[in-house]
C-alpha atoms as one frame of an Amber mdcrd trajectory, in Angstrom:
protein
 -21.086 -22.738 -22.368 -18.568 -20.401 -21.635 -15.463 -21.672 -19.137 -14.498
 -20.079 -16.374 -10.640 -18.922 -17.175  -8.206 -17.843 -14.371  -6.724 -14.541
 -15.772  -6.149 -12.764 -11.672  -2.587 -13.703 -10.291  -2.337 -15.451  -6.947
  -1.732 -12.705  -3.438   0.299 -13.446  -1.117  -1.497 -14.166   2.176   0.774
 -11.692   3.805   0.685  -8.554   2.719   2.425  -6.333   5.442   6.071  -7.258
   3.862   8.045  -3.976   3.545   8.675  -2.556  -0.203  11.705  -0.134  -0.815
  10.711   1.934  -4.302  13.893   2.697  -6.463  12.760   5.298  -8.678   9.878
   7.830  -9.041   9.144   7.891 -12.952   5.786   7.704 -14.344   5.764   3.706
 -14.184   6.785   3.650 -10.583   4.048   6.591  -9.952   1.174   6.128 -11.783
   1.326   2.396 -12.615   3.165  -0.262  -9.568   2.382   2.367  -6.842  -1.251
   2.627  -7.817  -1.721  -1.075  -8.300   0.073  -1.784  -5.031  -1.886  -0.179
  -2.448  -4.965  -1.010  -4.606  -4.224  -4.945  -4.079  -3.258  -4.254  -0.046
   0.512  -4.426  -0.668   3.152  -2.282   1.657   5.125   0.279   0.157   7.312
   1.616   2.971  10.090   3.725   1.355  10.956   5.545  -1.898  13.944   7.179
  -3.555  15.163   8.486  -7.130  17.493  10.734  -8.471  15.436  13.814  -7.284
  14.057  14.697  -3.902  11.644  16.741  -4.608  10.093  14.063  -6.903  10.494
  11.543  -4.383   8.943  13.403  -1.801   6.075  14.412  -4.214   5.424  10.698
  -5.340   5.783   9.816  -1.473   3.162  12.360   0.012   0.761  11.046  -3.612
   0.682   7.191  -1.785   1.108   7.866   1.508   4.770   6.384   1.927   5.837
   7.044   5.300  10.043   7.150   4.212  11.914   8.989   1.550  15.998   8.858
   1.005  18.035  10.772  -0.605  20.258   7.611  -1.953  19.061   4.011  -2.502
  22.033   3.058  -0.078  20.564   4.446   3.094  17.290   3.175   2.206  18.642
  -0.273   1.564  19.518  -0.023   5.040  16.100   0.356   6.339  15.391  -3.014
   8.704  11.690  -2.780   7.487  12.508  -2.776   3.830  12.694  -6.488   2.996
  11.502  -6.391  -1.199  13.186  -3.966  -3.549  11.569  -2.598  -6.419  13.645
  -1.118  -9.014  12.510   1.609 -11.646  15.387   3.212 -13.201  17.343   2.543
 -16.900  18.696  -0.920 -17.700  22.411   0.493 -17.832  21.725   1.478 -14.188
  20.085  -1.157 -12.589  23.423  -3.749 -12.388  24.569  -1.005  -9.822  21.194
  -0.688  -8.004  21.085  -5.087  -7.416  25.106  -4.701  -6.566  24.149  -2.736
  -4.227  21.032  -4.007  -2.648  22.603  -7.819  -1.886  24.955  -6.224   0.318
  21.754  -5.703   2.806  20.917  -9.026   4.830  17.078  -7.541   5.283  16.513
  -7.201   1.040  14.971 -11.070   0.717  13.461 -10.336  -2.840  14.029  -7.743
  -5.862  11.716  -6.787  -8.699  13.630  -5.201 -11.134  12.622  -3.432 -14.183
  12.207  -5.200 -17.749  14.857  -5.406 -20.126  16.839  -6.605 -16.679  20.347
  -5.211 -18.367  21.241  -3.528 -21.634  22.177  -6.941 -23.275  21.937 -11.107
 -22.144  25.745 -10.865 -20.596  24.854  -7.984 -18.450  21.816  -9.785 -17.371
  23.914 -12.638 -16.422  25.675 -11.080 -14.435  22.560  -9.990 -12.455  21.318
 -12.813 -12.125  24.522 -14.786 -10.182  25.254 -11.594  -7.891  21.605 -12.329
  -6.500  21.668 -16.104  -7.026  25.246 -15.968  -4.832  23.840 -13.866  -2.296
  20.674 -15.910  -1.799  18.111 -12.996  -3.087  14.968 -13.962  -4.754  15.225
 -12.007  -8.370  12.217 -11.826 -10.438  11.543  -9.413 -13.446   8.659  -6.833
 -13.896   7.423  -8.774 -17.085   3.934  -7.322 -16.566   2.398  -7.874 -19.789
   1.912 -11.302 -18.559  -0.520  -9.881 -16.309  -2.130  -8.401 -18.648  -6.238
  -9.975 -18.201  -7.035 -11.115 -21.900  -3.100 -12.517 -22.219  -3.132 -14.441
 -18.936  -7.081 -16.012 -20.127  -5.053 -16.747 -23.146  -2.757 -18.869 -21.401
  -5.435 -20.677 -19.120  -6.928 -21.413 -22.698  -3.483 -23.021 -23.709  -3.563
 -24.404 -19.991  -6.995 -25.801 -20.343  -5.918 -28.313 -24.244  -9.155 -25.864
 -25.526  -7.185 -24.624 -28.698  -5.331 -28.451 -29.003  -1.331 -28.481 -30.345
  -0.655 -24.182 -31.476   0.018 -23.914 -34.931   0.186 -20.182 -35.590   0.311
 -16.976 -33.644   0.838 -13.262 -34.333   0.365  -9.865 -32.670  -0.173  -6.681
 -34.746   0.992  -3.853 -32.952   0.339  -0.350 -34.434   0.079   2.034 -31.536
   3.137   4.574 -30.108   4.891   4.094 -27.148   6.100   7.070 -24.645   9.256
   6.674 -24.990  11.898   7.977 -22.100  13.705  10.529 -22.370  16.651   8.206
 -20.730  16.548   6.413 -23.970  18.523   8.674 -25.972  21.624   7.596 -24.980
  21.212   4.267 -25.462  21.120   3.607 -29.266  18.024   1.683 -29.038  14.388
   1.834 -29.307  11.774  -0.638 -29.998  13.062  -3.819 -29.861  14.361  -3.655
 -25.774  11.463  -1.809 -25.013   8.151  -2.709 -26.873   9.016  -6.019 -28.407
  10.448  -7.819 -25.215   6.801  -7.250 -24.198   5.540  -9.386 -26.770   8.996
 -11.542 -27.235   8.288 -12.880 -23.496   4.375 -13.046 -24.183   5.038 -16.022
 -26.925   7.339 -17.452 -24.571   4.903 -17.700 -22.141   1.886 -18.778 -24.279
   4.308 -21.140 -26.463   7.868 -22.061 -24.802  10.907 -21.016 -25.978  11.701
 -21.220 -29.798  14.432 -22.658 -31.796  15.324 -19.639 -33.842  14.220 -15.977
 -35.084  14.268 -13.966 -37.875  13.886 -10.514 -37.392  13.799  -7.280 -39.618
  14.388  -3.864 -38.532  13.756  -0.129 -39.573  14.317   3.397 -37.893  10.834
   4.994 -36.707  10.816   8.219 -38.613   8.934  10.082 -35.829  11.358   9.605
 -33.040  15.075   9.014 -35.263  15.628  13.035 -35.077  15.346  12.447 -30.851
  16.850   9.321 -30.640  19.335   7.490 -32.405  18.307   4.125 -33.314  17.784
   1.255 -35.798  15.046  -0.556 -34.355  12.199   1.681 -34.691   9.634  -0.755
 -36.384  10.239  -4.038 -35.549   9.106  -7.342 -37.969   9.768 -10.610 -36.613
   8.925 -14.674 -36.782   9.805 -17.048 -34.348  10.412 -20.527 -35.004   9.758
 -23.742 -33.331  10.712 -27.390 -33.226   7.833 -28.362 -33.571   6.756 -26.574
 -36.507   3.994 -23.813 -35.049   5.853 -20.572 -35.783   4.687 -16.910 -33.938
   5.240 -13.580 -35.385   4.784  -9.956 -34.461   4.473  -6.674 -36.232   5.970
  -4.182 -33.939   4.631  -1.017 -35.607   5.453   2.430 -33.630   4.975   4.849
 -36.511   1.635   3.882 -37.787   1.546   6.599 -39.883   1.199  10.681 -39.127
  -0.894   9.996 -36.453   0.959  12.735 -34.311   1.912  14.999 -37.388  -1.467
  16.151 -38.306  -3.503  13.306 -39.803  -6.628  11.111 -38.167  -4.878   8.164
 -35.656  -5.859   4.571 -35.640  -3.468   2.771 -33.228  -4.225  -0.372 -31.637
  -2.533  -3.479 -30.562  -4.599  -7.054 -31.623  -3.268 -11.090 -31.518  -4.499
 -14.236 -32.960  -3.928 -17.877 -31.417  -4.382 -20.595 -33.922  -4.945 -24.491
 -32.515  -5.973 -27.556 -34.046  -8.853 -27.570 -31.937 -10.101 -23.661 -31.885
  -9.121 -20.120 -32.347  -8.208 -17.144 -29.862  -8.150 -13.715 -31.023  -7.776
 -10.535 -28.443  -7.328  -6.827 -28.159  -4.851  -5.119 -25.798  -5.909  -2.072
 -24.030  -2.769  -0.043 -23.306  -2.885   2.222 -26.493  -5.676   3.883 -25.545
  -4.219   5.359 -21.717  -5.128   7.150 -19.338  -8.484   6.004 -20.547  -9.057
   2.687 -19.063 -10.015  -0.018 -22.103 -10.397  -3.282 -20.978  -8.438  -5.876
 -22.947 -10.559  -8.727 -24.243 -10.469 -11.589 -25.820 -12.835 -14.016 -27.879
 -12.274 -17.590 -28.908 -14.331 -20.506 -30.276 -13.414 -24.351 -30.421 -14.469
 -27.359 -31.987 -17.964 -29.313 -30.759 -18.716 -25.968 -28.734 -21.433 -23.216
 -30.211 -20.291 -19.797 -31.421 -17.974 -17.583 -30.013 -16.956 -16.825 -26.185
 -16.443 -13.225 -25.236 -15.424 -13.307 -21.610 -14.846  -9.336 -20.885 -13.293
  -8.244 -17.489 -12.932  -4.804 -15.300  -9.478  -4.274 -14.703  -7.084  -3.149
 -17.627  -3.217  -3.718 -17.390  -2.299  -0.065 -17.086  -2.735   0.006 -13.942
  -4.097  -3.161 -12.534  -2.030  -5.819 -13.631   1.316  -4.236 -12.227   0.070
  -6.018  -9.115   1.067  -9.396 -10.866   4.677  -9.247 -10.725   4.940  -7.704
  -7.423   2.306 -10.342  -6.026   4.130 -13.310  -7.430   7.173 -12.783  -5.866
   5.620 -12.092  -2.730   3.767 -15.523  -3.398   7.330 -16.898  -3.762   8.933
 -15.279  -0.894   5.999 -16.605   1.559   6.047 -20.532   0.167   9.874 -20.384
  -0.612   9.390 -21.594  -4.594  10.290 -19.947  -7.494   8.695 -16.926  -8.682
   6.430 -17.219 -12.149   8.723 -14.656 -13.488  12.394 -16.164 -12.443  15.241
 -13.676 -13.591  17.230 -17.156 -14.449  14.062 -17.393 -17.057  13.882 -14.086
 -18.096  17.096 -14.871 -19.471  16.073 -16.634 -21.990  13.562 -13.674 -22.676
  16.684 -11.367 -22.998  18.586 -13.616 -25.267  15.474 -13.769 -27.766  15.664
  -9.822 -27.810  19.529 -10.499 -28.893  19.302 -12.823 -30.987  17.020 -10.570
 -33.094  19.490  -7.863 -32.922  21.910 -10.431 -34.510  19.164 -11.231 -37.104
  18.454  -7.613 -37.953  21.929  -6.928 -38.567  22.743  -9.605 -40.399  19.684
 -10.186 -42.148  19.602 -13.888 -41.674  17.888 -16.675 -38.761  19.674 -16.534
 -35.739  19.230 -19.908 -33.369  18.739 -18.631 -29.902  21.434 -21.119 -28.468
  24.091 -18.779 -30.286  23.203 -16.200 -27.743  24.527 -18.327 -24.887  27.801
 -19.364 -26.684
């Protein structure tokens, strides 16, 4: 019989709480914005480096304030939740600048939360000093079939995890911001499915991680990490591992395409194996997921209606709304996400010096 799994995140019962917008880029627009007024939330201001984007984006969901700086609208009484949408090597300046406001309570800032753990850090105490609530737009955890995963893991269905992997061949749209950071897939795809194990699994001891340039996008952007192998390694002996593949052949250079993105969860007591939908935007593909256990007949194939691009944006927003109202921590703490960010290091480290790297070396 199949098992009801919880894969929808919890809303806050009060929904009226004022959102500033910090950027007006295609995640902001067409993803968090969308999501937000679908789920009842209350977007109340928006700026980003251009006006006339800004007051585009604006007019698109009906937000009744646009700014020309994020200072004045930081100033806004009725703004009391920032979310932040702009580069990782700008957003230090953006929180700097938003504790300085008494009405900002809460901040959802963009994933990776800095260009490296130390940067994070740093994030992290300004808000933690100034008594803001900081939580991290980790959104594939919102994702339908990876949150069912979880409530699997929850649930003892799959018993102690032994083995996991994700097999990622699909391409990213990658920023045009990116350019001038010397980075590709690693900060930006793989943190994705970094903080996905961490979630499903804890945090593991080590990782050993191996890199190459992405011969599609190494002419625009300068980069090592284009394809991105990696196996993470814990205590307890289960071990995780993902194939971040962003080439997957000519698929944009003339030949026939076959991207997707598909994981595998293997317990002592069953199996989980799912699809993720994202690839295949702006057509909206459900992810799913199937798993069978032990002393229970065939397979399950719960299948939902919303897909993560843009539905489950409303997860991080909602959670830190959930956290703001009952004054706990948010499911997606920036002092957590930490630990997220120095498993993206320490595979840097690994890459470049072709050998495990223990996490705990990060935060020496």
């Amino acid at each position: 019989m199949e098992i009801e799994l919880k894969y929808l995140p919890d809303l806050p019962e009060n929904k009226s709480i004022g959102i500033g917008c910090v950027g007006a880029g295609f995640i902001m627009a067409d993803c968090q914005l969308v999501a937000y007024r679908n789920a009842g939330f209350n977007p109340v201001a928006i700026t980003s480096r251009t006006w006339a984007n800004s007051m585009k984006i604006a007019e698109r969901h009906k937000i009744p304030k646009v700014y020309s700086s994020y200072e004045q609208m930081f100033g806004n009484p009725q703004v009391q939740v920032i979310d932040i949408a702009v580069p990782p090597n700008e957003q230090l300046a953006v929180v700097r600048e938003a504790v300085k406001h008494r009405n900002i309570r809460g901040i959802l800032a963009q994933k990776p939360l800095a260009m490296n753990y130390s940067d994070a850090l740093e994030i992290v105490k300004i808000c933690e000093d100034a008594g803001v609530v900081l939580s991290v737009n980790q959104n594939m955890r919102y994702d339908q079939s990876v949150r069912a995963c979880k409530d699997l893991l929850n649930k003892g269905l799959l018993g102690k995890p032994v083995f996991a992997s994700i097999d990622m061949r699909a391409i990213p749209h990658w920023a045009d911001w990116q350019a001038a950071l010397g980075w590709l897939t690693l900060r930006m795809m793989s943190i994705h499915h970094l903080d996905t194990f961490r979630y499903w699994f804890g945090d593991p001891k080590s990782v050993y991680c191996s890199v190459a340039q992405d011969p599609r996008t190494i002419s625009k952007f300068a980069h090592e990490d284009g394809i991105a192998l990696y196996i993470l390694e814990y205590e307890n002996g289960m071990r995780a591992s993902s194939w971040d593949d962003v080439w997957t052949g000519p698929a944009r250079e003339g030949a026939e395409e076959d991207t997707y993105i598909n994981y595998r969860v293997e317990g002592l007591d069953g199996l989980a194996k799912g699809s993720i939908g994202w690839p295949y935007y702006p057509v909206r593909t459900s992810s799913t997921l199937d798993y069978a256990c032990k002393g229970a007949e065939g397979w399950q194939r719960p299948r939902w209606n919303e897909v993560w691009f843009p539905d489950a944006f409303a997860g991080p927003m909602a959670q830190l709304l959930v956290a703001l109202e009952q004054n706990t921590e948010p499911e997606i703490s920036a002092r957590d996400n930490l630990k997220t960010m120095a498993l993206v290091d320490a595979c840097y480290v690994s890459a470049r010096q072709h050998r495990p790297v223990d996490i705990a070396e990060i935060y020496s």
